[in-house]
C-alpha positions in Angstrom: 0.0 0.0 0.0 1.2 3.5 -1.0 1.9 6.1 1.6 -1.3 8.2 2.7 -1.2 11.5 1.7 -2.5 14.1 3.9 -3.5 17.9 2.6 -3.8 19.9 5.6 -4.1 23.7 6.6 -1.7 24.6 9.4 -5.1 25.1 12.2 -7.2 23.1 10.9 -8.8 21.4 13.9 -10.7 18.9 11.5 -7.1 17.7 9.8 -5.9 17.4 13.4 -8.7 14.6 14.2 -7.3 12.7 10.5 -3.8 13.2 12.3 -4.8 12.5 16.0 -6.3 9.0 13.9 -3.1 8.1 12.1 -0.4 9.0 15.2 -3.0 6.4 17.2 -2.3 3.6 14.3 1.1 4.4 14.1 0.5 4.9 10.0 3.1 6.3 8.3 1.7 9.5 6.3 3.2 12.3 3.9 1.7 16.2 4.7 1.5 19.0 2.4 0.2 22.1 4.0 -1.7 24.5 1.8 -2.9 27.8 2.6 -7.1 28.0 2.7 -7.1 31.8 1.4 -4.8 30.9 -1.8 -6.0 27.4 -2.2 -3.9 25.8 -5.3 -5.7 24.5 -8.6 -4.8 21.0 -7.8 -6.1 20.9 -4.6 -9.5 22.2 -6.0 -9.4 19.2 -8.5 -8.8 17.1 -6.2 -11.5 18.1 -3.1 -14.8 18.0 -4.7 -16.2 20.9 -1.4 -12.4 22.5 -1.3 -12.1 21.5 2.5 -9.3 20.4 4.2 -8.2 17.6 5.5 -8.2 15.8 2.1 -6.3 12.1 1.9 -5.0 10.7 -1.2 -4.2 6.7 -0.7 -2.4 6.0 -4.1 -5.0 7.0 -6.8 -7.9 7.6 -4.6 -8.7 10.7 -2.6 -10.9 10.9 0.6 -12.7 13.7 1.7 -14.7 14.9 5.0 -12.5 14.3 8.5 -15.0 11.7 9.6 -14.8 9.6 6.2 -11.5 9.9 6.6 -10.9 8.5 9.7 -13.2 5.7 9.5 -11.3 4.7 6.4 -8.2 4.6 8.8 -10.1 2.8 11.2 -11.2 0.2 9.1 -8.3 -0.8 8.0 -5.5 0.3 10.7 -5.1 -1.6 13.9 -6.1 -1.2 17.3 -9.9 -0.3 16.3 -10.8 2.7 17.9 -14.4 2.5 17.2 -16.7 -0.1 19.0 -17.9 -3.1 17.3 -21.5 -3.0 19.0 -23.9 -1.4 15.6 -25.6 0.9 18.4 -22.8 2.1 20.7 -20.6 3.3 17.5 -23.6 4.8 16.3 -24.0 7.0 19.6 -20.2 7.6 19.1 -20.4 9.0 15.4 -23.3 11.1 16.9 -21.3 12.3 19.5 -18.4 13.5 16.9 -21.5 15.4 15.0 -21.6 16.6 18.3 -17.7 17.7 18.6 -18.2 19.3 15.2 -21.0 21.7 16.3 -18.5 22.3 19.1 -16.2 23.6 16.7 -18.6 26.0 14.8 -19.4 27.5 18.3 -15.8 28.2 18.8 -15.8 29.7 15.5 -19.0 31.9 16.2 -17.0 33.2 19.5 -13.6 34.3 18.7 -15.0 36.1 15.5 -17.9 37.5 17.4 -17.9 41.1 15.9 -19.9 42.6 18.7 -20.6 42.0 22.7 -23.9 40.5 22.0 -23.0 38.3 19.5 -20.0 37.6 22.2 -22.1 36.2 24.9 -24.5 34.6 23.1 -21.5 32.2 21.7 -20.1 32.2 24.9 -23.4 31.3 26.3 -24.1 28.5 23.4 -20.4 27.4 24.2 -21.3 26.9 27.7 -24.6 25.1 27.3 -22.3 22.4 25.2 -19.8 22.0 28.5 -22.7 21.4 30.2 -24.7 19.1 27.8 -21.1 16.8 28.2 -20.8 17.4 32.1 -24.0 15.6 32.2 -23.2 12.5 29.7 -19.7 12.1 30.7 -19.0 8.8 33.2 -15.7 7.3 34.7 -12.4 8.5 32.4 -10.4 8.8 31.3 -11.5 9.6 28.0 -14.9 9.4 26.1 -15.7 5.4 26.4 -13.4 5.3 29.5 -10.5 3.5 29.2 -9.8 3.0 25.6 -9.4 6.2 23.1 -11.3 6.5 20.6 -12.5 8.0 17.2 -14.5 10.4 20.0 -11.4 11.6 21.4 -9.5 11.8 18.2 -12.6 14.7 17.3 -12.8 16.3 20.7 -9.0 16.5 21.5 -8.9 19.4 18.4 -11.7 21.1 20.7 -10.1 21.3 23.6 -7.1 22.5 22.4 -8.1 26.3 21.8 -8.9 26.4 25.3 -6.1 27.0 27.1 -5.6 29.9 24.0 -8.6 31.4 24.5 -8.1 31.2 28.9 -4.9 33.1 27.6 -6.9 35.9 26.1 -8.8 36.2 29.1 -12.1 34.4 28.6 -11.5 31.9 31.7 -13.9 29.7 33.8 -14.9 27.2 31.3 -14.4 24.2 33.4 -14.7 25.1 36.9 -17.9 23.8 37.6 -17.2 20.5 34.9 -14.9 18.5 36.8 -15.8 15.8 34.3 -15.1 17.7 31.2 -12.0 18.8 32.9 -10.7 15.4 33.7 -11.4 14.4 29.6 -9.8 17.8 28.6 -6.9 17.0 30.7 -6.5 13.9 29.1 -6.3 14.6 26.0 -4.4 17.5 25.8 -2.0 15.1 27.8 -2.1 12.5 24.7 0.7 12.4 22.7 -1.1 11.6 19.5 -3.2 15.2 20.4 0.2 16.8 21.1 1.7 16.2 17.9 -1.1 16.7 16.1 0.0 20.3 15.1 3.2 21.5 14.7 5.5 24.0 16.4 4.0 27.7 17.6 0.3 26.4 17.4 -1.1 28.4 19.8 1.1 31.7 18.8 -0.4 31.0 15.3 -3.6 30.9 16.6 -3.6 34.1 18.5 -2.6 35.9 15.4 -5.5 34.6 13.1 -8.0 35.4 16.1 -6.7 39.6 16.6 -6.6 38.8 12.1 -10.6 38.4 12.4 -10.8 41.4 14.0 -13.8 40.3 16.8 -14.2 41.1 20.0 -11.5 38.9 21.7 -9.0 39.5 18.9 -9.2 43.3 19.6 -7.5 42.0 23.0 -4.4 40.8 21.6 -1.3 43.2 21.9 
């Protein structure tokens, strides 16, 4: 089998879950970052919706994070989603889940107003809570094994402890489950090199580029 190909965008939290997937497997990959706001004419030939991530496995080319990694799953060793029909099918809804999560995170750092800044802080919190309540005994999703739930939320947490750096703080102190699970994964190797050098400096810098209300806090 030909070495997986991986087109990525430097803070792209959905690549990161493709990556998260891969480091888990212990799959050898290749990565070609491209930059979202220039995208290249053979990347738009080749991704049919011009998202990244984007995975070309010899003369085929996958599309759409969760596509993605389920092709990785299925055929990479250890599986990281259950065999029971029903329980994976509560863990692919619980990745929609972590997806949603992300758009929220979007909708906040490039609030453009106050209002529009608490109400996705508000909607941010409400999702905290929603998992607070659904969360049992760690230390990640399913408990003891990681899975393809913790290879979509582990992008989530990280902006986290960017955004507590901005000054928008609190988010776990009454979640002690969330916490834990945060903890955890952030803790994860395969989470930790799922992004390169100077994430979080690169991060800051696109949030103050948006131009919102938390990105008129950066210096």
């Amino acid at each position: 089998m030909s070495t997986p190909h991986l087109i990525s965008f430097d803070l792209c939290p959905y690549v990161q879950r493709a990556v998260i997937t891969m480091l888990e497997k212990n799959v050898p990959f290749e990565r070609t970052y491209i930059d979202l706001a220039n995208k290249p004419d053979w990347f738009l030939q080749m991704s049919p919706l011009g998202r990244v991530p984007v995975l070309q496995v010899g003369n085929e080319v996958l599309f759409e994070s969760a596509v993605i990694a389920e092709y990785l799953d299925e055929t990479n060793a250890p599986r990281l989603h259950p065999e029971d029909p029903l329980t994976r099918a509560k863990h692919r809804a619980w990745i929609e889940f972590a997806s949603a999560g992300l758009v929220s995170l979007w909708n906040f750092y490039t609030a453009a107003d106050d209002k529009a800044f608490a109400a996705a802080r508000a909607d941010l919190d409400t999702k905290l809570d929603r998992l607070e309540a659904i969360l049992q005994d760690g230390p990640f999703f399913a408990g003891a094994p990681f899975s393809l739930v913790d290879a979509a939320f582990g992008p989530f947490f990280r902006y986290f402890p960017v955004l507590e750096s901005l000054g928008e703080t609190g988010w776990f102190d009454s979640r002690p489950k969330v916490a834990s699970w945060k903890d955890a994964l952030l803790n994860r190797r395969s989470v930790q090199d799922a992004v390169q050098p100077g994430y979080a400096d690169k991060l800051v810098a696109f949030i103050k580029g948006k131009g919102g209300v938390l990105g008129k806090r950066v210096a």
